[in-house]
C-alpha positions in Angstrom: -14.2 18.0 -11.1 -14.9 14.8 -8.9 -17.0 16.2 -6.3 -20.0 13.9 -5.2 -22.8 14.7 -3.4 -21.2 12.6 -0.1 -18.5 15.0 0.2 -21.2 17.8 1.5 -22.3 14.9 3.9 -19.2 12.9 5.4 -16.4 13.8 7.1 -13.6 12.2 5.4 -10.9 13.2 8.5 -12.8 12.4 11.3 -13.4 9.0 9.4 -9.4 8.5 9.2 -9.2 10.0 12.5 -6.8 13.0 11.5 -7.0 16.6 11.7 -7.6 18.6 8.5 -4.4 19.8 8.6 -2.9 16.6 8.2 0.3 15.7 6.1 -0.1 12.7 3.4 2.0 10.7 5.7 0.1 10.9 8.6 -3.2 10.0 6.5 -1.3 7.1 4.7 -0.6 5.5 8.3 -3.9 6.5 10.0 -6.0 4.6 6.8 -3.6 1.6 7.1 -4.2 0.9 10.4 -8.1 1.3 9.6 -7.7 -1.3 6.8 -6.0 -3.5 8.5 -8.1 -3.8 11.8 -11.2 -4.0 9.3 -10.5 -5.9 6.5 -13.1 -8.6 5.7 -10.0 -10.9 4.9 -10.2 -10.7 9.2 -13.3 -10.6 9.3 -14.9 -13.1 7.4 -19.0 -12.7 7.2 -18.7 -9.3 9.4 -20.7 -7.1 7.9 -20.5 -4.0 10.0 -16.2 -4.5 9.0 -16.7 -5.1 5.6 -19.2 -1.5 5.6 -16.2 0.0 7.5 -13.5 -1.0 5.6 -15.3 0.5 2.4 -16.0 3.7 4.8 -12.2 4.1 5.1 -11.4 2.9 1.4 -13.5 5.8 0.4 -12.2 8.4 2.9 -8.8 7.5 1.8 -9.7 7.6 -2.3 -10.3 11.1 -1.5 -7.7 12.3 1.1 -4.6 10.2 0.0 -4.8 12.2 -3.6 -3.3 15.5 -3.5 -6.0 16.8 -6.3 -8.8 15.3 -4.8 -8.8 16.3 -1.2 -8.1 19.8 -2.6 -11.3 20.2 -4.2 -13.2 18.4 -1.5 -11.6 20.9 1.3 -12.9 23.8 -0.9 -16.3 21.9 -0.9 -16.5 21.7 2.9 -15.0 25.5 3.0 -18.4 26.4 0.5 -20.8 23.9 2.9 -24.3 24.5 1.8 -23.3 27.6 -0.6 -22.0 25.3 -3.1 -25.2 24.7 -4.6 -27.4 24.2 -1.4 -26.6 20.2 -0.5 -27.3 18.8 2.4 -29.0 21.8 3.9 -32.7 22.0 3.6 -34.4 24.3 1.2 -31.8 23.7 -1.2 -29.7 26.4 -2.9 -29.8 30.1 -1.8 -32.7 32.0 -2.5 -35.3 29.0 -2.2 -33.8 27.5 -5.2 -33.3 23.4 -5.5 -30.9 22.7 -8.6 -32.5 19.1 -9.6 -29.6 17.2 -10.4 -28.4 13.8 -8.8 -25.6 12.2 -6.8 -23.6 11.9 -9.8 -24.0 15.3 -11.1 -22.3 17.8 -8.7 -19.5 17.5 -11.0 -21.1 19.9 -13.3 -23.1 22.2 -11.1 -19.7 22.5 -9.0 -17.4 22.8 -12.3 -19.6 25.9 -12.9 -19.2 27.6 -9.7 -15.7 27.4 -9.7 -15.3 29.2 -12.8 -15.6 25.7 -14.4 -18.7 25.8 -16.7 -19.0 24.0 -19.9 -21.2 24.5 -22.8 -23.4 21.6 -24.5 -23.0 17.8 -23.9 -21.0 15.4 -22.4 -20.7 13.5 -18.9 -20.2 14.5 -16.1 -17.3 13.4 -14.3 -18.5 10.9 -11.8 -20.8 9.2 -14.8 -19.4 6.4 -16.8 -16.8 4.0 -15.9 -15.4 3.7 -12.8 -12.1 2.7 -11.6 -12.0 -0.5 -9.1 -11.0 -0.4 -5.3 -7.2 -1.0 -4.2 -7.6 -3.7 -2.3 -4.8 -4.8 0.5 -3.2 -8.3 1.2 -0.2 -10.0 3.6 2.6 -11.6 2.7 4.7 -13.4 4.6 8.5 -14.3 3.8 11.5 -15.9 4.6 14.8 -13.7 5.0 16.3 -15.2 2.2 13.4 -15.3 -0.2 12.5 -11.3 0.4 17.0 -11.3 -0.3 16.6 -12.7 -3.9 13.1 -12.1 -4.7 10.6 -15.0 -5.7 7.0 -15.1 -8.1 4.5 -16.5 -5.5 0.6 -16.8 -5.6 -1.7 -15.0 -3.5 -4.5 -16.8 -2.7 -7.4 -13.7 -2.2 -11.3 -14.1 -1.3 -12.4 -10.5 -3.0 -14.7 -9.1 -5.6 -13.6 -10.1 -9.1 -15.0 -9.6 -12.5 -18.2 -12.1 -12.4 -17.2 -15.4 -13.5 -20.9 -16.9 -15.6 -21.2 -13.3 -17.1 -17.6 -12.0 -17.7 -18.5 -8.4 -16.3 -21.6 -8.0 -18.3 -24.0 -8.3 -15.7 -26.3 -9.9 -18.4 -27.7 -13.2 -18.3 -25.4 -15.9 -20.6 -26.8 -15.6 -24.4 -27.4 -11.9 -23.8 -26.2 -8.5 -24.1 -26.7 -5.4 -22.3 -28.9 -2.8 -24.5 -27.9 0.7 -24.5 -30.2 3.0 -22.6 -33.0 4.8 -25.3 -33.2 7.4 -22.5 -29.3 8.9 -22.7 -28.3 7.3 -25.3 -25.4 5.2 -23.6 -24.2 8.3 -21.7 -25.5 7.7 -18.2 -26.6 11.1 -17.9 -29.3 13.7 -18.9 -28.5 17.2 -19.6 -30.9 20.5 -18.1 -29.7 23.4 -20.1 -29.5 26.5 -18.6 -28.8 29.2 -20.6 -25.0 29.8 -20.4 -24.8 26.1 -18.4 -25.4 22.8 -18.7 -26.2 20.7 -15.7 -26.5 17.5 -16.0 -27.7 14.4 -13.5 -27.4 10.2 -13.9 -29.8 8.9 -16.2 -33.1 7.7 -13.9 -33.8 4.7 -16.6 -30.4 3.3 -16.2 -29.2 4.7 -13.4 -26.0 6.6 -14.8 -24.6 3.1 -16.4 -25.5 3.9 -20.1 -26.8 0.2 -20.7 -30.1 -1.5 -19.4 -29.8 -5.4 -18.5 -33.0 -7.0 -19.3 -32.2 -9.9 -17.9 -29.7 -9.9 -14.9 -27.1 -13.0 -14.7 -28.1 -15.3 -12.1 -24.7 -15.0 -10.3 -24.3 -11.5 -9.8 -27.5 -10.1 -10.2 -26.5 -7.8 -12.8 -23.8 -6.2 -11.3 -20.6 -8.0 -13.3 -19.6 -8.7 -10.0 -19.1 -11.2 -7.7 -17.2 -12.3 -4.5 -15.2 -15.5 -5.0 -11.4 -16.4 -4.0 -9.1 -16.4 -6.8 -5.4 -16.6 -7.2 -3.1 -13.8 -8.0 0.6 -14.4 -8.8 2.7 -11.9 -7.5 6.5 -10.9 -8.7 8.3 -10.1 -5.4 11.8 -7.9 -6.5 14.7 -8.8 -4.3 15.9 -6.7 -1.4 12.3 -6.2 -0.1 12.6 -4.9 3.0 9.5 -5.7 6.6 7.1 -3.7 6.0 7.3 -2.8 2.7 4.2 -2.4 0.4 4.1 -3.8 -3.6 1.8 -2.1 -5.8 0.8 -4.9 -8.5 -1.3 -2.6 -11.1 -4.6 -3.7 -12.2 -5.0 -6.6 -10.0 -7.3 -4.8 -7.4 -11.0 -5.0 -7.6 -13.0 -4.6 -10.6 -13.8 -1.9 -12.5 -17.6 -0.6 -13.1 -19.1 0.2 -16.4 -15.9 -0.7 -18.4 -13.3 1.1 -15.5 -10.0 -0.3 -14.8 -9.4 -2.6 -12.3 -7.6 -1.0 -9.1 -4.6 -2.1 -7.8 -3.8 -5.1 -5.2 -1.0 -3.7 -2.1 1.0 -6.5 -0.8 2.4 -5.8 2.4 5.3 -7.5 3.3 6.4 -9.4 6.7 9.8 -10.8 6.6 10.6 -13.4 9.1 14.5 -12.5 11.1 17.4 -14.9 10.0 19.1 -16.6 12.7 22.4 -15.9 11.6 22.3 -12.3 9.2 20.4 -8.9 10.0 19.9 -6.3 7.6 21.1 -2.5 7.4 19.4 -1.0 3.7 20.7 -2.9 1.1 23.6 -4.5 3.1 23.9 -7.9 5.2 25.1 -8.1 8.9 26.5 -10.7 10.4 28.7 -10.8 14.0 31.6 -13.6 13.8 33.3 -15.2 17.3 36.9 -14.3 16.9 40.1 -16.3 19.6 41.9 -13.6 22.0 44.9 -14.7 19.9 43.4 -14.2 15.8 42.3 -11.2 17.6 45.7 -9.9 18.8 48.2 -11.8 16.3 45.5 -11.4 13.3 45.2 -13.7 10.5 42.7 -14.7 8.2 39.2 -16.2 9.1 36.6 -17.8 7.5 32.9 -15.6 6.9 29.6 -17.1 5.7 27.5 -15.3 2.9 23.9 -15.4 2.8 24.3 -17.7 -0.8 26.5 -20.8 0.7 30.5 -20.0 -0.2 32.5 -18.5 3.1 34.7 -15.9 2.0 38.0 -15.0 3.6 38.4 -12.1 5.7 41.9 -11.0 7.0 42.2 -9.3 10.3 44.7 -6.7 11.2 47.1 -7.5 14.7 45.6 -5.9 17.7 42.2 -6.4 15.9 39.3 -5.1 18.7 36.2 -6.8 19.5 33.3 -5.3 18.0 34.9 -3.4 15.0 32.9 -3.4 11.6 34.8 -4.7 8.5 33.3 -4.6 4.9 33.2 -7.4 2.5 32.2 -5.4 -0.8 29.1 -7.1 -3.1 28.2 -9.7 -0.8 25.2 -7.9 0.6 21.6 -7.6 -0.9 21.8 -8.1 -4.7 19.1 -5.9 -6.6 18.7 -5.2 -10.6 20.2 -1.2 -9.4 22.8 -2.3 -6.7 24.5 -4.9 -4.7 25.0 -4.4 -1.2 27.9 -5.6 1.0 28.5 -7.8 4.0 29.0 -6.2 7.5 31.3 -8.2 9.3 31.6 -7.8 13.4 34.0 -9.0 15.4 33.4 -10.5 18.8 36.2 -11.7 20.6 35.5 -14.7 22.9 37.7 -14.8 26.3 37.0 -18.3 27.4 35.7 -19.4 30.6 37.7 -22.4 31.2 41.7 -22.6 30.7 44.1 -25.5 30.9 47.2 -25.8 32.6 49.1 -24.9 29.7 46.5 -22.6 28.6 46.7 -20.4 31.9 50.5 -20.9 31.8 51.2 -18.8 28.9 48.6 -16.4 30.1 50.3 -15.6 33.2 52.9 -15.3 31.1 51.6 -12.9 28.7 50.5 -10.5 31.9 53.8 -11.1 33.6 55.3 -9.3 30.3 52.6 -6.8 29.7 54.0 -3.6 30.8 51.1 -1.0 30.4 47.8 -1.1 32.0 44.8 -0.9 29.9 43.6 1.5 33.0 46.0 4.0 32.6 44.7 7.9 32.5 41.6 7.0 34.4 43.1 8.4 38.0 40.7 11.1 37.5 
């Protein structure tokens, strides 16, 4: 069980902006929107953003995980029955379980038929994984076509730099809390069930720092920019989102590191488009090449024309296929598009009109025909 005494207190939907009934896809695209609009990468020294981007971080840990926001919908369908949070007079019957933040993983676990039996942490005690964090990337048509390895050049919260996590001053170690004995929590056995809260000595972290580093305070932790490389795979599409594992923010208390999101922007090409995994491209073609065919030269996204032949009577804006010369991935190769435009020009010669009067004076059916009615 996950549960933390905040769920009882905050409305994780109205923070996202959605109704609780909500599909994942809806949440994913409301939470984006919040990140983006609030991330302190925007919003350098805005504190208010930087509280509201963690707000919606949070909200987000919670509702974008199917198991999660299951448990914390059945903690707002309890309210102040589930052990008598956030309501005063505590529990029913006058009675206040005395257990922390961190602890409603137990007293919860037990009420939904989740009890346990002797020692152990709770839950929410001990190491913690670190935040996903979010970044932009900006690229060129034909990088996001063959994939690059680029650096990302972040301002977050990384692993402190003088004290390599620790949160303890150079020369010194942490020393594991007396008090829990490096469990971060206490236990209150109650018959049947044990309840158990964060340590008070050292607040839930197992370890007491006697002397705090100088650059974090104690926490492991510190802002500073800091380069990431990142392994782009060709084909990305705009808009698409890269999951780089364990590159987010730090971990607490030994926890992973979360993950860093790279969201994508490609920049158009002047020439190609894109349609999935193929390439697009519209060639200029003569009246004649049009109506005698013949072959004509195409360009590829990777330099070399290739030839394309064209059928008599070809019509402007038919689609042909030029097979592999599309996106190239590790699981498929695209192909090349090819549409025909054909050019009537808008300034003839004497010789040039000549043989199109011609060419009328000989054409014996009307293009028109059937369209009396």
């Amino acid at each position: 069980m996950t549960a933390q005494r905040e769920w009882f207190e905050k409305d994780y939907y109205k923070i996202l902006g959605v109704s609780d009934a909500a599909t994942p896809k809806e949440i994913t695209k409301a939470y984006r929107k919040l990140a983006r609009d609030s991330h302190p990468d925007t919003h350098p020294g805005d504190a208010p953003a930087e509280e509201r981007f963690k707000e919606v971080s949070t909200a987000y840990d919670v509702l974008g995980d199917e198991a999660k926001r299951k448990e914390y919908d059945e903690v707002r369908r309890l309210g102040p029955a589930a052990g008598g949070f956030g309501a005063p007079g505590g529990a029913p019957g006058g009675f206040n379980f005395n257990v922390g933040a961190d602890g409603l993983g137990d007293l919860l676990g037990g009420l939904f038929g989740r009890g346990r039996r002797g020692g152990g942490p709770s839950a929410a005690a001990g190491p913690q994984r670190g935040a996903d964090i979010e970044a932009g990337l900006t690229l060129s048509f034909l990088d996001a076509a063959r994939g690059l390895t680029t650096t990302l050049h972040l301002t977050t919260d990384a692993q402190c730099s003088t004290c390599n996590g620790s949160g303890a001053k150079p020369g010194t170690q942490p020393r594991v809390c007396s008090q829990c004995g490096g469990r971060g929590v206490v236990d209150d056995n109650q018959g049947y069930f044990s309840f158990s809260s964060p340590c008070r000595v050292c607040g839930g972290a197992g370890v007491v720092i006697e002397q705090p580093c100088g650059t974090c305070r104690g926490s492991g932790i510190e802002r500073r920019p800091r380069d990431v490389q990142a392994r782009i795979p060709a084909g990305v599409a705009d808009g698409q989102r890269i999951r780089l594992r364990g590159r987010g923010g730090p971990g607490r208390s030994g926890g992973p590191a979360g993950d860093l999101i790279v969201e994508c922007h490609v920049t158009p090409h002047p020439l190609f488009g894109r349609d999935g995994q193929h390439l697009t491209v519209r060639v200029p073609v003569t009246f004649a090449e049009a109506a005698l065919g013949g072959e004509i030269d195409v360009p590829t996204l990777d330099g070399p024309r290739v030839t394309l032949r064209l059928r008599p009577g070809t019509p402007s804006g038919s689609r042909h296929r030029v097979k592999g010369k599309g996106i190239q991935t590790a699981k498929h190769a695209g192909d090349l598009i090819v549409t025909v435009d054909v050019q009537v020009p808008s300034e003839l010669n004497d010789q040039q009109r000549a043989a199109l009067e011609a060419f009328a004076a000989a054409s014996t059916v009307s293009p028109r025909n059937g369209m009396e009615g």
